[in-house]
C-alpha positions as CSV (number, residue, x, y, z in Angstrom):
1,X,0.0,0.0,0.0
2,X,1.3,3.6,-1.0
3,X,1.5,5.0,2.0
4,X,0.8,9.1,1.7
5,X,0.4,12.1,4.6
6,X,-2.9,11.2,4.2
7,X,-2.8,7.5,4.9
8,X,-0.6,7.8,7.3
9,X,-2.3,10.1,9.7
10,X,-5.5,7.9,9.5
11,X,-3.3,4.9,10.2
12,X,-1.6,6.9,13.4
13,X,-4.7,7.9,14.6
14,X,-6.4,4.4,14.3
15,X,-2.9,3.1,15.9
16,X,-3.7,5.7,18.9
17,X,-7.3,4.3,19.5
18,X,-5.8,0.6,19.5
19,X,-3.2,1.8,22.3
20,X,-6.0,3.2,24.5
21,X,-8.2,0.6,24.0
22,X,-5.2,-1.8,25.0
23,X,-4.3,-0.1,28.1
24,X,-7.8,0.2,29.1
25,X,-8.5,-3.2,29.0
26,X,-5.1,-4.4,30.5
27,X,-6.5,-3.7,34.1
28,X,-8.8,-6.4,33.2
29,X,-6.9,-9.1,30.7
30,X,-4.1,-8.2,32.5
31,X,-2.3,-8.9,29.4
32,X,0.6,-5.8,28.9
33,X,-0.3,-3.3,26.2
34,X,3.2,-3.8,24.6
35,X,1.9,-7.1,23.4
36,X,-1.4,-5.9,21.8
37,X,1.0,-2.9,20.1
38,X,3.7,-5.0,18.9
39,X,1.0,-7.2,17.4
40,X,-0.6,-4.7,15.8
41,X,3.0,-3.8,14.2
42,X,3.5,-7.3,13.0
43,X,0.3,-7.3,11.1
44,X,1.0,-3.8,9.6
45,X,4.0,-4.8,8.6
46,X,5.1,-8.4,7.6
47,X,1.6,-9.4,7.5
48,X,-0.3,-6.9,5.5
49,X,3.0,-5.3,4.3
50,X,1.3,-1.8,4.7
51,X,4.3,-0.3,6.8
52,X,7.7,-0.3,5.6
53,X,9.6,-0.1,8.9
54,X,13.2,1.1,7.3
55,X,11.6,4.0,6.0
56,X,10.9,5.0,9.6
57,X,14.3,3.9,11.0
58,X,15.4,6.9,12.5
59,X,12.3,8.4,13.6
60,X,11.5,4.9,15.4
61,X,14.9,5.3,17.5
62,X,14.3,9.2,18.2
63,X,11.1,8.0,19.4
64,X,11.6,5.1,21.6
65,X,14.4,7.8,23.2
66,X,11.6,10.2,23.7
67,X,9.4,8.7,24.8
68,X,12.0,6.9,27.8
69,X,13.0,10.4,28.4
70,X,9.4,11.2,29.4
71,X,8.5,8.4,31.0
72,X,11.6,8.5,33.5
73,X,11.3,12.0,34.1
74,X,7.6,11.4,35.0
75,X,8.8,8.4,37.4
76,X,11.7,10.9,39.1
77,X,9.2,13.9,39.2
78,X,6.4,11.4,41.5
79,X,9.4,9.8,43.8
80,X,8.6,11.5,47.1
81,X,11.9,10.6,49.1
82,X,9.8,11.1,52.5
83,X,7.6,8.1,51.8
84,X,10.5,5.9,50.3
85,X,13.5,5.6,52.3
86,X,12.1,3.0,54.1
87,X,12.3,1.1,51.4
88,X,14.8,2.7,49.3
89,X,17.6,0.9,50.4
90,X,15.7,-3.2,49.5
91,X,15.0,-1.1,46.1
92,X,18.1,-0.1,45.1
93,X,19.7,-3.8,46.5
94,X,17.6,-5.5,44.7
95,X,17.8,-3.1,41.5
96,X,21.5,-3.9,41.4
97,X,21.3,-7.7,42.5
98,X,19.6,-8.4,39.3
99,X,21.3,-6.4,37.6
100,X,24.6,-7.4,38.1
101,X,23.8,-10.9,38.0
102,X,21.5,-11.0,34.8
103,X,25.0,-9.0,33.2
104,X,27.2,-11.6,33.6
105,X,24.6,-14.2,33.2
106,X,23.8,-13.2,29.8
107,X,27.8,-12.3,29.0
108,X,28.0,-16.4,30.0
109,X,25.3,-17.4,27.8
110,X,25.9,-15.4,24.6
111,X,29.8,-16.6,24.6
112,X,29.3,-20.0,25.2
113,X,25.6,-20.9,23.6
114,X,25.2,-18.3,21.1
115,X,29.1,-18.1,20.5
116,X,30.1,-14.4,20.3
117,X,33.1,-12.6,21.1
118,X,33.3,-10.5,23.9
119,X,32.3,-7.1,22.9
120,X,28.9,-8.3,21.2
121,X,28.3,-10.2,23.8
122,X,29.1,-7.2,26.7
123,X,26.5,-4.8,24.0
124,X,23.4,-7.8,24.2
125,X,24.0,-8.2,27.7
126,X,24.3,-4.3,28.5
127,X,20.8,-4.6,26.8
128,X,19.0,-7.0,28.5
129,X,20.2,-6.9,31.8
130,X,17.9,-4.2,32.9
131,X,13.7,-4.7,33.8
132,X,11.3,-1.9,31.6
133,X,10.0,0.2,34.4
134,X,7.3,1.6,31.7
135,X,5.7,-2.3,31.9
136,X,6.2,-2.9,35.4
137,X,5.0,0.1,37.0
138,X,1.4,0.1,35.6
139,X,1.1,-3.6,36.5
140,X,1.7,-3.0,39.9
141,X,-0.6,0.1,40.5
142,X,-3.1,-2.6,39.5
143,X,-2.2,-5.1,42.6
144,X,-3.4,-5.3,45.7
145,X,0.3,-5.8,47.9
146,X,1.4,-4.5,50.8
147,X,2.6,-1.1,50.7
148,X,6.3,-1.9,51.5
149,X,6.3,-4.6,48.5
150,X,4.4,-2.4,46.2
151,X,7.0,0.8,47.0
152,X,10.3,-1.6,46.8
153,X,9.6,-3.0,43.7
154,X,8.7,0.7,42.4
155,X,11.6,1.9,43.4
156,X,13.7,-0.9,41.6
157,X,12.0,-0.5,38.4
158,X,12.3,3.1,38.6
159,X,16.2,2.5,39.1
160,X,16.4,-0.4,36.6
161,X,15.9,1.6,32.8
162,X,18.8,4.7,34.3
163,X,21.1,1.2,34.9
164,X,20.2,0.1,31.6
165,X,21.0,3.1,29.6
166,X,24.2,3.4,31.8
167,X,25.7,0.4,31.7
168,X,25.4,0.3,27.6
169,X,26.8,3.9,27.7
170,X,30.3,2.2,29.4
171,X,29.9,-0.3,27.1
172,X,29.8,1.2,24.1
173,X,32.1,3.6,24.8
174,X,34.4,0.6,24.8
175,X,33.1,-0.6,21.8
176,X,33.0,2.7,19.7
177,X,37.0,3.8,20.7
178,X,37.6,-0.3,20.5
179,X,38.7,-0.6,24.2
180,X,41.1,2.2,24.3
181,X,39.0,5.1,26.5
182,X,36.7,7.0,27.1
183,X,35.6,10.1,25.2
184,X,34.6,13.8,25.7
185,X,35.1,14.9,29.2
186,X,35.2,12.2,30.9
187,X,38.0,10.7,28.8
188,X,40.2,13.4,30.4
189,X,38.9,12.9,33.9
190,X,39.6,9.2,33.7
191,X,43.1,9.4,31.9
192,X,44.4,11.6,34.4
193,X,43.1,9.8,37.5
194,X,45.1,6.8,35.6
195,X,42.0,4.8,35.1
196,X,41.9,4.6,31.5
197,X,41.4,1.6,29.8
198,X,44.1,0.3,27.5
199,X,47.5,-0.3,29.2
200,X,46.4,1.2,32.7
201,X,43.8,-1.0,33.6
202,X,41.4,-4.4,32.8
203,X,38.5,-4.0,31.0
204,X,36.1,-4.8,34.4
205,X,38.4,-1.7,36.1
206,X,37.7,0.5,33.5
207,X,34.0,-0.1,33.3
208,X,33.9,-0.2,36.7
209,X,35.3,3.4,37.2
210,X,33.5,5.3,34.1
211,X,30.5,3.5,35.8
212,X,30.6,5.7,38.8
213,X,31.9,8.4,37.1
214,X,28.9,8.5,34.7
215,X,26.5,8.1,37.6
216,X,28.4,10.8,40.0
217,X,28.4,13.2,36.7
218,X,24.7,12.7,35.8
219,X,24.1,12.9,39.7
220,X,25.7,16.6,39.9
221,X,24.3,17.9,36.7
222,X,20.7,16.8,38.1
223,X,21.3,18.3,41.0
224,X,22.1,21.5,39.9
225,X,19.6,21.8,36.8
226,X,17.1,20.8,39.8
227,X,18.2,23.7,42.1
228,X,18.1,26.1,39.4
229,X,14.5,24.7,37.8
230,X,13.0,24.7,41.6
231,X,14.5,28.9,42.0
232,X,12.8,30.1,38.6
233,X,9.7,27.4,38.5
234,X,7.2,29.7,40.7
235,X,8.1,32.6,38.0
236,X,7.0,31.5,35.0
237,X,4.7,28.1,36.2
238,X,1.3,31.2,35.9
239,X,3.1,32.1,32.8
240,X,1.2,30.8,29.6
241,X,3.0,27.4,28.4
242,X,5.1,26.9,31.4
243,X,4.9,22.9,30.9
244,X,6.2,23.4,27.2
245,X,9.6,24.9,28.6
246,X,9.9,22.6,31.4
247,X,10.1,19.7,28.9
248,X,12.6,21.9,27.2
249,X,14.3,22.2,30.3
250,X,14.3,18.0,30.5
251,X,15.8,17.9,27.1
252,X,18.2,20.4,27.6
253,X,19.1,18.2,30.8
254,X,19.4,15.2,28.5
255,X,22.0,16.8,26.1
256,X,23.9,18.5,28.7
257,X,24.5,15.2,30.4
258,X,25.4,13.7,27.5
259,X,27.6,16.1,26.3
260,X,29.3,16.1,29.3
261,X,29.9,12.6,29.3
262,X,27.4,11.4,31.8
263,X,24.6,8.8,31.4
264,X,22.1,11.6,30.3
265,X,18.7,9.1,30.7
266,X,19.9,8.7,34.9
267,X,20.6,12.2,34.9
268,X,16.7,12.8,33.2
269,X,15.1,10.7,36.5
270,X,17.5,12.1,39.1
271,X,16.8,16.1,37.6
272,X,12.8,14.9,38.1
273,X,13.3,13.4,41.3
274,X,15.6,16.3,42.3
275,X,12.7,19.0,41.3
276,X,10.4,16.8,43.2
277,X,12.3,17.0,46.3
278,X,14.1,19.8,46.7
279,X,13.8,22.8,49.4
280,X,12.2,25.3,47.9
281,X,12.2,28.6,50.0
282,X,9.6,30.3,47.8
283,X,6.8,27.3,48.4
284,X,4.5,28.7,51.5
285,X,3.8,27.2,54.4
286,X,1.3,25.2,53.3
287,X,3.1,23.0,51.6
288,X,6.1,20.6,52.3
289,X,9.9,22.0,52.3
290,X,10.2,19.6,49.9
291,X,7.5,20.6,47.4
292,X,8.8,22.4,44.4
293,X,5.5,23.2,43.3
294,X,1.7,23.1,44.5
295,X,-0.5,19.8,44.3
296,X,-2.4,21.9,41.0
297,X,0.7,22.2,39.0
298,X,2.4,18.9,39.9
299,X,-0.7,18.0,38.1
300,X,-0.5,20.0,35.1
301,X,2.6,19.0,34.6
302,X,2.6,15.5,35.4
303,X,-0.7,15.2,32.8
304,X,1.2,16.9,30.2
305,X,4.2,14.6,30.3
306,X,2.2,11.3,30.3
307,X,0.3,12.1,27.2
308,X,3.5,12.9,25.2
309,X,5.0,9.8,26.6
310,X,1.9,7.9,25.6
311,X,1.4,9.2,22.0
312,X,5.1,8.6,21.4
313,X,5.5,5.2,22.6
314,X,2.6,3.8,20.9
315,X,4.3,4.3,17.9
316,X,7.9,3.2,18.3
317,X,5.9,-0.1,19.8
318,X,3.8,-0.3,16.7
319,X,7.3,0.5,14.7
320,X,9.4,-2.3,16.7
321,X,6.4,-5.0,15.7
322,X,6.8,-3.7,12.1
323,X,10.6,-4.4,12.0
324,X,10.1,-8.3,13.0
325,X,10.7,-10.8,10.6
326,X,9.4,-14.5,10.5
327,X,12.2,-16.0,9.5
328,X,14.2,-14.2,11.9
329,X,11.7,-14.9,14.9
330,X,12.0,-18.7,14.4
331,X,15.1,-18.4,14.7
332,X,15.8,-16.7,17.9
333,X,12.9,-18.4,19.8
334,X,14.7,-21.0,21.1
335,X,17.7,-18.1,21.8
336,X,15.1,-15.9,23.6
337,X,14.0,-19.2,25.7
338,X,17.5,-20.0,26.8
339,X,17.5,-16.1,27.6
340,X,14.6,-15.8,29.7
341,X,16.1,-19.2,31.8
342,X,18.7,-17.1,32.4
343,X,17.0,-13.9,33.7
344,X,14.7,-16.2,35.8
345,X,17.9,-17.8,37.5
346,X,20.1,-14.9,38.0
347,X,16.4,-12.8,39.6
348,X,15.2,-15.6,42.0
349,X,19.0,-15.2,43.1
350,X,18.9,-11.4,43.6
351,X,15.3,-12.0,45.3
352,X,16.9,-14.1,48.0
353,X,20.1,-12.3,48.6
354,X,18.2,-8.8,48.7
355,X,15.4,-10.2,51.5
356,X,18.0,-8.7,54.2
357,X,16.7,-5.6,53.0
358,X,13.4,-6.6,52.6
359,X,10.7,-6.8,56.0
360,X,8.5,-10.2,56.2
361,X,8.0,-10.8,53.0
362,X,6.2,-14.3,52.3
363,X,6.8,-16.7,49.5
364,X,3.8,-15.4,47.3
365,X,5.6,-11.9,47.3
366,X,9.3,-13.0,46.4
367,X,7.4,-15.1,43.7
368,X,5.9,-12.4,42.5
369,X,9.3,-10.3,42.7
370,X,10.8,-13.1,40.6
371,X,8.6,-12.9,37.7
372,X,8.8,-9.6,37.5
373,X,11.3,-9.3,34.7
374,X,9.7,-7.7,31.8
375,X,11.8,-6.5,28.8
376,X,10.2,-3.7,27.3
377,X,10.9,0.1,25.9
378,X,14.5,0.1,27.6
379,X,15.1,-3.0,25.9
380,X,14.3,-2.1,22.7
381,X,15.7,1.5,22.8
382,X,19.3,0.1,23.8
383,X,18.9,-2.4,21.1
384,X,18.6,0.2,18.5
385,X,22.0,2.0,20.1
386,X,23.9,-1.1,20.3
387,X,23.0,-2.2,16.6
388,X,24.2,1.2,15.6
389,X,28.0,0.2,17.2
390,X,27.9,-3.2,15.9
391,X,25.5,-3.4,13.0
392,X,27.5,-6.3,11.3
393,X,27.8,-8.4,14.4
394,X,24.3,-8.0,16.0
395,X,22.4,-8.2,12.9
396,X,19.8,-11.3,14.9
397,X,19.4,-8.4,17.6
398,X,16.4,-6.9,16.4
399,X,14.2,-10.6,16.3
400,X,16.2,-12.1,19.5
401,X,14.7,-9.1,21.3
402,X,11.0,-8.8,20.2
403,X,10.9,-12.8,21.2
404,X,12.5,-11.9,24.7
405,X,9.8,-9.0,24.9
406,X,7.2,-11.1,24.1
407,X,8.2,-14.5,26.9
408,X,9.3,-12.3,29.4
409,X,5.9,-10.0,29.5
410,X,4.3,-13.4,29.8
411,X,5.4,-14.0,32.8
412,X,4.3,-10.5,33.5
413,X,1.1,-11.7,32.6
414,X,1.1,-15.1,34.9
415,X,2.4,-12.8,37.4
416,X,-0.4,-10.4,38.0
417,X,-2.9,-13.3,37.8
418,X,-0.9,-15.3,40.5
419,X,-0.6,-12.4,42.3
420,X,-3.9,-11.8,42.8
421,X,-4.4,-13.6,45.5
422,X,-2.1,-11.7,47.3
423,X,-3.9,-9.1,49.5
424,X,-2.1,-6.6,52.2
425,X,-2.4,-8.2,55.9
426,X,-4.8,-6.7,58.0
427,X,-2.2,-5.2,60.8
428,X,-1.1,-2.8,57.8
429,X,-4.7,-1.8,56.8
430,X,-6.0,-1.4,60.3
431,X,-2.5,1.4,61.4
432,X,-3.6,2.6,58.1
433,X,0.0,2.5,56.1
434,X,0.6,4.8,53.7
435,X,0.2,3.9,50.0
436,X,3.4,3.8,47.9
437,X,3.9,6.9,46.3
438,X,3.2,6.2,42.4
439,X,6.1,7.4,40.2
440,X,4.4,6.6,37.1
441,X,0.8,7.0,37.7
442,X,-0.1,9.5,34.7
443,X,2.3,7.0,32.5
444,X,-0.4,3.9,33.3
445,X,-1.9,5.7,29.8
């Protein structure tokens, strides 16, 4: 089919319709809205052969980036620090427990069963190590768990897309200067510290160090950018189009990071989280110290942000279903199954080891922790950078990851139906616990 301005925008705005329709109804299916998008994308493109996904390349990737962007701004902007340090610290355990062990679980399994050399396999593993906060977020606002479970898992999805897009940033920049350093600023910063990779240092040193050093950088330009947003956000936030320029402000946050040689999608969540929670001497008594901005506007802007983020990833999902090849999918099945054993086994492991940090939980809860593991936007995004360092290497990237998208938000799917037999204990009801502060909620749509 020819497909014109015209054509198109009927076929966007149909593709909208179908993404509300599927988010609607995944409250009740329970099945993810990814699936019903990236099924719709399969029989627009390879089915009914009306969308030609390489003539969208590069829009697809700028939007899958924008709309992560969005999305973890929106999850820093609702983190209220009061109501999670509790359970910040099981959060951020477990966030890095699976993490870490999924990294070199996948390094294991795509150099001795999928036999690739070290650097592709250090790119697919920077890429599916991390959970899609954008899928596991809205699954949990629709369980009933106790408010401790329901805040600690939050928090570790909230964490796990910035480790994503971290850890590939250190890992490409191995890939793209082939193991030699790092570049921009931080290249310098490194090189003079004598951490450099190359003859001063191991390749698990060297990511080690520009690890931190991305996160510290992002960390500081978040923190400022925050400080200096929360100072001039009660000038201009009764000024026409005030949400407009604080997404500008985000995207300028983005770059900056970037530039500077930090991870710029950690430093996006840490500058929303920082807004969210910083002193703000201009707020009146009325509201918290640590309110940038009154309940009305928190909701203006937290309304604007979650439509972008939902218009935007409709598409790239609908874009990612059109890129999928049969051939390609048969082959990589079996790939993605050996895959998803391997998440399963390195998470039940981070489940157990993290429970130190975790209060009571019972076996229905860590069960439901386990199968949490949902690939998702993240995934897909980071795909799209990595095949753009190694395009001749990771060619089967692009099928090996819509199959792991599609098991693993199965189990997302036998998840919440498990889980919902899982109710809060009456002790927690009755002192009338707080409910976990939602860091997504607009981003449900």
């Amino acid at each position: 089919m020819t497909l014109t301005v015209t054509t198109f925008f009927a076929l966007l705005g149909g593709l909208l319709v179908l993404a509300f329709v599927a988010n609607r109804l995944s409250g009740w299916t329970r099945v993810p809205d990814v699936m019903v998008l990236m099924a719709a994308g399969i029989v627009l493109g390879p089915v009914l052969h009306w969308l030609r996904a390489a003539q969208f390349a590069e829009v697809t990737r700028g939007f899958g980036t924008l709309a992560l962007i969005l999305i973890l701004f929106s999850a820093g902007l609702e983190m209220d620090l009061r109501h999670a340090l509790k359970q910040f610290g099981g959060g951020v355990m477990l966030a890095t427990l699976s993490y870490g062990l999924t990294f070199a679980g996948v390094i294991y399994f795509c150099t001795y069963a999928l036999a690739l050399s070290r650097m592709p396999s250090l790119l697919v593993a920077a890429c599916f190590a991390c959970v899609s906060g954008s899928i596991v977020i809205p699954v949990l606002e629709q369980l009933q768990l106790r408010p401790a479970v329901k805040t600690t898992l939050v928090i570790e999805a909230s964490f796990g897309d910035g480790l994503g897009a971290l850890g590939l940033g250190v890992v490409m920049d191995f890939a793209v200067n082939k193991g030699q350093a790092a570049s921009g600023p931080l290249a310098w910063i490194l090189t003079h510290l004598g951490l450099a990779l190359g003859s001063h240092g191991s390749i698990a040193s060297g990511v080690a160090m520009m690890f931190l050093f991305q996160s510290l950088l992002a960390l500081a330009v978040a923190v400022v950018a925050g400080f200096l947003w929360t100072w001039l956000l009660p000038l201009i936030s009764d000024k026409q189009f005030w949400q407009v320029l604080t997404f500008a402000a985000v995207l300028l946050v983005y770059a900056g990071t970037h530039a500077l040689g930090g991870s710029a999608l950690l430093g996006v969540i840490a500058f929303g989280t920082a807004l969210a929670n910083m002193p703000n001497q201009r707020t009146t008594m009325d509201y918290s110290m640590f309110q940038a901005f009154t309940p009305d506007r928190s909701h203006q802007i937290h309304f604007f942000h979650s439509e972008l983020a939902f218009l935007v990833r409709s598409f790239f999902f609908v874009m990612l279903g059109a890129e999928v090849e049969f051939g390609g999918l048969r082959k990589q099945f079996l790939s993605a199954l050996g895959l998803l054993g391997v998440l399963f086994v390195a998470r039940t492991i981070a489940v157990q080891l993290s429970r130190v940090a975790w209060r009571g939980t019972t076996y229905a809860e860590q069960e439901l922790a386990t199968l949490m593991i949902p690939r998702g936007l993240i995934t897909a995004v980071l795909v799209l950078d990595a095949l753009g360092a190694r395009p001749d290497e990771l060619g089967f990237l692009t099928s090996l990851t819509f199959a792991l998208i599609l098991v693993t938000n199965v189990l997302v799917l036998v998840a919440s139906i498990r889980a919902s037999r899982i109710s809060p204990p009456e002790s927690d009801v009755a002192a009338g616990a707080e409910p976990p502060q939602n860091p997504q909620e607009s981003v449900n749509a």
